[in-house]
N, C-alpha and C positions, 0 to 999 in steps of 0.2 A: 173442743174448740181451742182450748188454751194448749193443750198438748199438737196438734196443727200450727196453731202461733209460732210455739218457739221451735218447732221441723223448720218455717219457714225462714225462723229470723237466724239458724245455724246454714241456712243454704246460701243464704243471702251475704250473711259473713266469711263465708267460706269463697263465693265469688270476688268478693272484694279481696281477699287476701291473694287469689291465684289475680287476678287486675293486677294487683300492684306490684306482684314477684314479676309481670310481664315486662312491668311498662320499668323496673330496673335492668333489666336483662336488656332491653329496647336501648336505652342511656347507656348501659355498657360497650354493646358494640357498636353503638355510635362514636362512644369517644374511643376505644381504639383502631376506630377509620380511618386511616392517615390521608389527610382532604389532597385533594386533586382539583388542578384547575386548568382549563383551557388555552391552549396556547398555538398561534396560528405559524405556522410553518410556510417560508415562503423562499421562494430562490430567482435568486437575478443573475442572469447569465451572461452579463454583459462582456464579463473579462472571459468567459471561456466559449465563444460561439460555436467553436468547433465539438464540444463534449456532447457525448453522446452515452449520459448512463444507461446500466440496468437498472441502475437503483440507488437510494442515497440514504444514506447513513448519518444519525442524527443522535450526538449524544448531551447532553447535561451531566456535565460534572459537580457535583455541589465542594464549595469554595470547603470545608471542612475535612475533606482528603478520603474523603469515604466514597463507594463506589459509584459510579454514573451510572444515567438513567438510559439505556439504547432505544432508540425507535429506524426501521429500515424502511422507510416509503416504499413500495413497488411502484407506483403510478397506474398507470394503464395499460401497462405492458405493451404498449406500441412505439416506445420511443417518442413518447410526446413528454417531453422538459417540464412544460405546465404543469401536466396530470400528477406531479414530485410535490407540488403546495398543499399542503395537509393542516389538519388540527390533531395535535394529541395531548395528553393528559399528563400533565406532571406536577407532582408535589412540590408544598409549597417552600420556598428557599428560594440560596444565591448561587446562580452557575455561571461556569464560564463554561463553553459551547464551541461545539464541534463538527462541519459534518465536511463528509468527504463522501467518494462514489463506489457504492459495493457493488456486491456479484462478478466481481473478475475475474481472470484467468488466474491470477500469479502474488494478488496481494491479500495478505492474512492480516487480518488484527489480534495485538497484543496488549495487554493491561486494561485496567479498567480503571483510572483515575487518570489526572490530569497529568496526573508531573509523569506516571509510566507507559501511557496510551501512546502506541508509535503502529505506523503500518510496514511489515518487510515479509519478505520470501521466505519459500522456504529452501534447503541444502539440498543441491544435484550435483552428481559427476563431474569433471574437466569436459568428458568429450559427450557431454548429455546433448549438445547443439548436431551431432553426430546419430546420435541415439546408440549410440556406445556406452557399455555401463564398466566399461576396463578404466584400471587409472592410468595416467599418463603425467609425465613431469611437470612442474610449473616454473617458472623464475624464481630462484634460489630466495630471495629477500621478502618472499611470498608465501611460503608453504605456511605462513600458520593464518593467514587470511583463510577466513572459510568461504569456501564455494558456495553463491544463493544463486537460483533462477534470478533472471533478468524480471521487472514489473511490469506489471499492468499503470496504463494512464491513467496518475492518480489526479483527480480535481477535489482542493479542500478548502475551506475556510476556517479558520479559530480566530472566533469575536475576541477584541480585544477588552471591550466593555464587559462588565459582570450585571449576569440580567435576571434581575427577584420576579419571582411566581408566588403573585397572592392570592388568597382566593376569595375572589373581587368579583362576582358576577355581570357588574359593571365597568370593573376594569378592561381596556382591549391591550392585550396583551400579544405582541407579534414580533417575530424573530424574524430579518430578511438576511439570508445566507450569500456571500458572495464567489461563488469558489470559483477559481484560477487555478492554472495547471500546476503541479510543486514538481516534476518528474521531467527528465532530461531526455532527451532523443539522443541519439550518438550515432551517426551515421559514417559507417568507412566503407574506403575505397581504394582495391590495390589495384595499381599498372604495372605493365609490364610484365604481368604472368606468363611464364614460359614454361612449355611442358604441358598447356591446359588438356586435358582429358577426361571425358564425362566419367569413369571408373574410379577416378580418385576424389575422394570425399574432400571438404575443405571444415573449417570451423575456426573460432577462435575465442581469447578469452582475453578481456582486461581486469586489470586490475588497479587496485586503489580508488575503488568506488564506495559510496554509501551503503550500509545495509538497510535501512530504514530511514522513515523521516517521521520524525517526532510530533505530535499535535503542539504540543504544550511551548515546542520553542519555534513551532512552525518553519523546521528549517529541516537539513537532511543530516540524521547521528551522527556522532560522530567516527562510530565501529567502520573500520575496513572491508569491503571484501570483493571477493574477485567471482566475474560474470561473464560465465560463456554465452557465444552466441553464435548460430551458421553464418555462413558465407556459399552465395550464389553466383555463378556465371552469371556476368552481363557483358559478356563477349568473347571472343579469340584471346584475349591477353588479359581479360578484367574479371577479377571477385568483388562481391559489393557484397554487406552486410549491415542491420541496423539492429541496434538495442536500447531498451529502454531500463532507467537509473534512477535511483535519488537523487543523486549526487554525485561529485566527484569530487572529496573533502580531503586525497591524500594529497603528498607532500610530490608523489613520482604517479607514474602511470604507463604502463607495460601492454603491448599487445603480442601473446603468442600464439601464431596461427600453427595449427594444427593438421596433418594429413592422414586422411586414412592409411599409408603405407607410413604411419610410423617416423615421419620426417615434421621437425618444427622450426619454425623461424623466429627471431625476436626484433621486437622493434621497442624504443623507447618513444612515446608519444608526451610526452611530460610539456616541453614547450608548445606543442600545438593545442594543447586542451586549457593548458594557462592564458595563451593569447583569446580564449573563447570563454573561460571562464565567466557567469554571468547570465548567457546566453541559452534557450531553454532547445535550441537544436546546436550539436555542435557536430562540424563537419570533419573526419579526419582521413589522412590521404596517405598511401604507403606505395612504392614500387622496388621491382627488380628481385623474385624470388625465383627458382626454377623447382616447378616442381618434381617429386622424384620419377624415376624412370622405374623404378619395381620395386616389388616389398621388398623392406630388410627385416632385418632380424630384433630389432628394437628400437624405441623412441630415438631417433638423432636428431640433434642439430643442423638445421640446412646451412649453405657457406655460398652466399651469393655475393652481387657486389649491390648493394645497398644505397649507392647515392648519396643524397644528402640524407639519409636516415641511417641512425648509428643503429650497428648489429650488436647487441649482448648476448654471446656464447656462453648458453649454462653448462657449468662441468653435468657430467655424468656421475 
């Protein structure tokens, strides 16, 4: 009996000891849980009625320069704006907040903190607008501008307020995002096309635009660069093309239209986009180029009579 006794009182202590190794191991990874708390997600669309995401992009940057937290909402995948109001989980701190519209054609995101988080294109061709992957000249004051695809329609908001996440299960805690468009329409228009013929390709390219536009100062970089874009008949004598920008932050601004046979035209647009300046569509208007009558042998300069719009002939 007394040898049973003490079998049982070494089994007994032996439970107690694996209990207590548990219930430390239990308090360890409890405290390296980094707590999370709920945060409601919500978006008013008053200033952009027209937007129409696939999806919306939701970051928390914490005020200490360290990496932000991503969340991408899908919604309901029917283009319903609502189904975008979400709750997600994020640790607790001070952020300043970000969100803008994913899943697009043409806009990447770069950085992952506050001060370096910017969205831009990425590098195509001169005559990518063509589906040409030949190069082709550009305006001399220009060649070191790098070529981006034109944007997808960016809508963002960056709170200006810095907003703490505690972890408060009575706390309500809610974010309402307001995003408005930050991305420029640019809409031209040439008359008096002569020579129109469906055989000859058209395109062109401006320059002295934004490559990106910045979260953190909510405005478009300050980087240069130049963006092709087509041009389509819209008549007997008329090319119409549109493109979409960050910006338009340079100092000039250059349109060279381009021909499949090898033939370019220049225009300076620089006063008519300064009188617009501000403005989230801007309209511009060019006439009097002739286009060529057959291939030549290399990129030239067309030699029209130009109007009120000054021709700059780039050497060879």
């Amino acid at each position: 009996m007394i040898r049973l006794c003490s079998t049982i009182l070494r089994v007994a202590a032996a439970v107690a000891v694996v209990s207590v190794m548990l219930g430390c191991q239990e308090r360890q990874l409890c405290y390296d849980h980094s707590h999370k708390a709920s945060v409601s997600i919500e978006f008013d669309w008053s200033l952009a009625p027209e937007a129409d995401p696939a999806s919306m992009v939701v970051w928390f940057f914490p005020l200490d320069g360290s990496h932000g937290h991503r969340f991408e909402l899908t919604g309901d995948g029917m283009s319903s704006r609502g189904s975008f109001d979400a709750v997600v989980k994020v640790p607790e701190g001070s952020y300043h907040m970000v969100c803008h519209n994913g899943s697009t054609e043409f806009n990447v995101e770069r950085g992952s903190t506050i001060g370096d988080y910017q969205i831009e294109t990425y590098d195509v061709e001169v005559l990518s607008a063509m589906n040409r992957a030949e190069s082709a000249p550009r305006p001399g004051d220009t060649e070191m501008q790098a070529v981006r695809s034109q944007s997808s329609r960016l809508y963002a908001h960056t709170h200006d307020d810095i907003f703490t996440v505690v972890n408060d299960p009575k706390a309500c805690q809610k974010v309402v995002f307001t995003p408005a468009e930050k991305t420029v329409v640019c809409d031209l228009r040439v008359t008096g096309v002569q020579n129109m013929r469906p055989d000859v390709e058209v395109s062109a390219i401006i320059t002295g635009v934004s490559g990106a536009w910045h979260a953190g100062s909510q405005s478009p970089a300050d980087i240069e660069v130049s963006v092709p874009f087509a041009l389509d008949h819209c008549g007997s004598d008329c090319l119409k093309g549109s493109v979409v920008l960050f910006g338009l932050p340079g100092e000039s601004h250059k349109i060279r239209i381009y021909t499949s046979y090898k033939y370019y035209y220049d225009f300076d647009v620089t006063d008519q986009v300064r009188r617009q300046i501000g403005n989230r569509k801007i309209e511009l208007s060019l006439s009097g180029i002739k286009l060529p009558d057959a291939p030549s042998s290399g990129m030239s300069p067309g030699v029209s009579d130009w109007g009120d719009i000054t021709e700059e002939v780039i050497p060879m």
